[in-house]
C-alpha positions as CSV (number, residue, x, y, z in Angstrom):
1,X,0.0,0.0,0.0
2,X,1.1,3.6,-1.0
3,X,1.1,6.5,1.1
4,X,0.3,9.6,0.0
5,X,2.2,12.8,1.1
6,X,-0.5,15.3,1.9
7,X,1.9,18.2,2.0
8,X,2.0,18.7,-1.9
9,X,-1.8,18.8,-2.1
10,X,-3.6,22.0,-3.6
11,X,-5.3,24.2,-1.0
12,X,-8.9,25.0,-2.4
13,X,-9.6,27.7,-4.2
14,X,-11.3,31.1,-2.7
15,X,-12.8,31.5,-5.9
16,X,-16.7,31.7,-5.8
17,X,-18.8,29.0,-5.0
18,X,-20.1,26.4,-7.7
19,X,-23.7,26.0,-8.1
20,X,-25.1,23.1,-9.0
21,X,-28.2,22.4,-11.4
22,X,-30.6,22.0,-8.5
23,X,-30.1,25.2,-7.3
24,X,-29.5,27.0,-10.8
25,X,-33.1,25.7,-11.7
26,X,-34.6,26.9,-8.0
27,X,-32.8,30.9,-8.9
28,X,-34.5,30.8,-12.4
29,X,-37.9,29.6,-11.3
30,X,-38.2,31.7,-8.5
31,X,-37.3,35.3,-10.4
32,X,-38.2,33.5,-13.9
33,X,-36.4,33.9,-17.1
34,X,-37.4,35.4,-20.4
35,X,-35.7,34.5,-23.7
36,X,-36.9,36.3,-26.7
37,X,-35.8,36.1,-30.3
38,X,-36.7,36.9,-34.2
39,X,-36.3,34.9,-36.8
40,X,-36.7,36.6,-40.1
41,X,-36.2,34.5,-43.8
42,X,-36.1,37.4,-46.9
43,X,-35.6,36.9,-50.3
44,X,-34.1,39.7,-52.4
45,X,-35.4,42.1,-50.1
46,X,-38.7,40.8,-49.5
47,X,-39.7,39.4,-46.3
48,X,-41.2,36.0,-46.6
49,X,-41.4,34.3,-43.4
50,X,-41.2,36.1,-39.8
51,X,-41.3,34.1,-36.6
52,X,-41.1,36.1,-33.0
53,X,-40.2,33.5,-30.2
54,X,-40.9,34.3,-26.9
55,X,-39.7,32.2,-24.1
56,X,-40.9,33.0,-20.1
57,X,-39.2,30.1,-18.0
58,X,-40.7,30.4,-13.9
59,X,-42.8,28.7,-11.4
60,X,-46.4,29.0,-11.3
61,X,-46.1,31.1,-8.4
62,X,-43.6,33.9,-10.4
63,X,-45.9,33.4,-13.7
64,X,-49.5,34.3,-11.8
65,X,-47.2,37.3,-10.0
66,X,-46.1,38.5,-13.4
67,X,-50.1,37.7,-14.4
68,X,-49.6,35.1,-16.7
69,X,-52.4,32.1,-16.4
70,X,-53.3,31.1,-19.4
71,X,-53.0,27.6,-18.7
72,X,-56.4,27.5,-16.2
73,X,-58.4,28.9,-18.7
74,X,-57.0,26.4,-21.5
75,X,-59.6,23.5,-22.1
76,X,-56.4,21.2,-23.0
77,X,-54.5,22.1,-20.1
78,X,-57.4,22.5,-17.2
79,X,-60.1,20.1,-16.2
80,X,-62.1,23.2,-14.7
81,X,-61.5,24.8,-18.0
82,X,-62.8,21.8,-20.0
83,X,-65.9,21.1,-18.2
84,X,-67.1,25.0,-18.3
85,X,-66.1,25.2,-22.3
86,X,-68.8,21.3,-21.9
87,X,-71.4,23.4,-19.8
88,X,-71.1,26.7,-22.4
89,X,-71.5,24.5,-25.4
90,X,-74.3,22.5,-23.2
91,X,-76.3,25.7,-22.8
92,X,-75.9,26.9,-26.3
93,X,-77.2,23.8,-27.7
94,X,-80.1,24.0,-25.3
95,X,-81.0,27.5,-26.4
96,X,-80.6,26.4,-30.0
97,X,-83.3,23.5,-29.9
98,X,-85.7,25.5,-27.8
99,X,-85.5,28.1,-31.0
100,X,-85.7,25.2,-33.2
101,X,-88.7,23.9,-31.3
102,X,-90.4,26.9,-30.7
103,X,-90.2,27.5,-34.4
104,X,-91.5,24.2,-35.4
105,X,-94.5,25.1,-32.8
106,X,-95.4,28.5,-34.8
107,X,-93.4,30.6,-32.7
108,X,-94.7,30.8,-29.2
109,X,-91.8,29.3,-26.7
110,X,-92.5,25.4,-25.3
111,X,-94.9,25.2,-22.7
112,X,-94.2,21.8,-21.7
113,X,-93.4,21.3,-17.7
114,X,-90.5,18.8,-18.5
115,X,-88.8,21.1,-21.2
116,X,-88.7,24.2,-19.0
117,X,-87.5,22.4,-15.9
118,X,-84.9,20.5,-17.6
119,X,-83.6,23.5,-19.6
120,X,-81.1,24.7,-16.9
121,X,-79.8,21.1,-16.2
């Protein structure tokens, strides 16, 4: 077995500290991040294609504080979303057979029991 002279070792260095990813990733969530960049494809002077990127990197926390939520109100994104874009397109249907049936009946709106009390359900 080998020892090893310690004496010859390098101190460590008073440089900063290193970060690792972990808390790189905690920094740029918690103030958030925004990247933003053109892309523009022209052709002897005339502009054919133009594409703006826009890139906001944070938590959920930072976005709502910088009032970005679009993600609740997106029916691919949000449950709650989805069911009241269901309900909205539930009503409107409603409303449109009650026209169609009213104008099937000459006009004057159903009178039925079971049509009115089931119209809001």
């Amino acid at each position: 077995m080998t020892d090893v002279d310690e004496r010859w070792a390098a101190s460590p260095a008073n440089g900063p500290t290193t970060s690792n990813l972990a808390d790189i990733l905690e920094r740029v969530l918690d103030k958030g991040i925004v990247i933003a960049g053109d892309i523009k494809i022209d052709l002897l002077d005339i502009e054919l294609l133009t594409i703006r990127l826009r890139l906001f990197v944070a938590s959920v926390e930072t976005a709502r504080k910088a009032g970005i939520d679009w993600w609740e109100t997106d029916p691919a994104l949000s449950s709650k979303a989805a069911r009241n874009e269901l309900r909205e397109e539930n009503l409107r249907l409603r409303e449109r057979v009650e026209a169609l049936e009213s104008a099937e009946d000459g006009g004057s709106p159903s009178s039925r029991p079971q049509d009115r009390a089931g119209a809001g359900t």
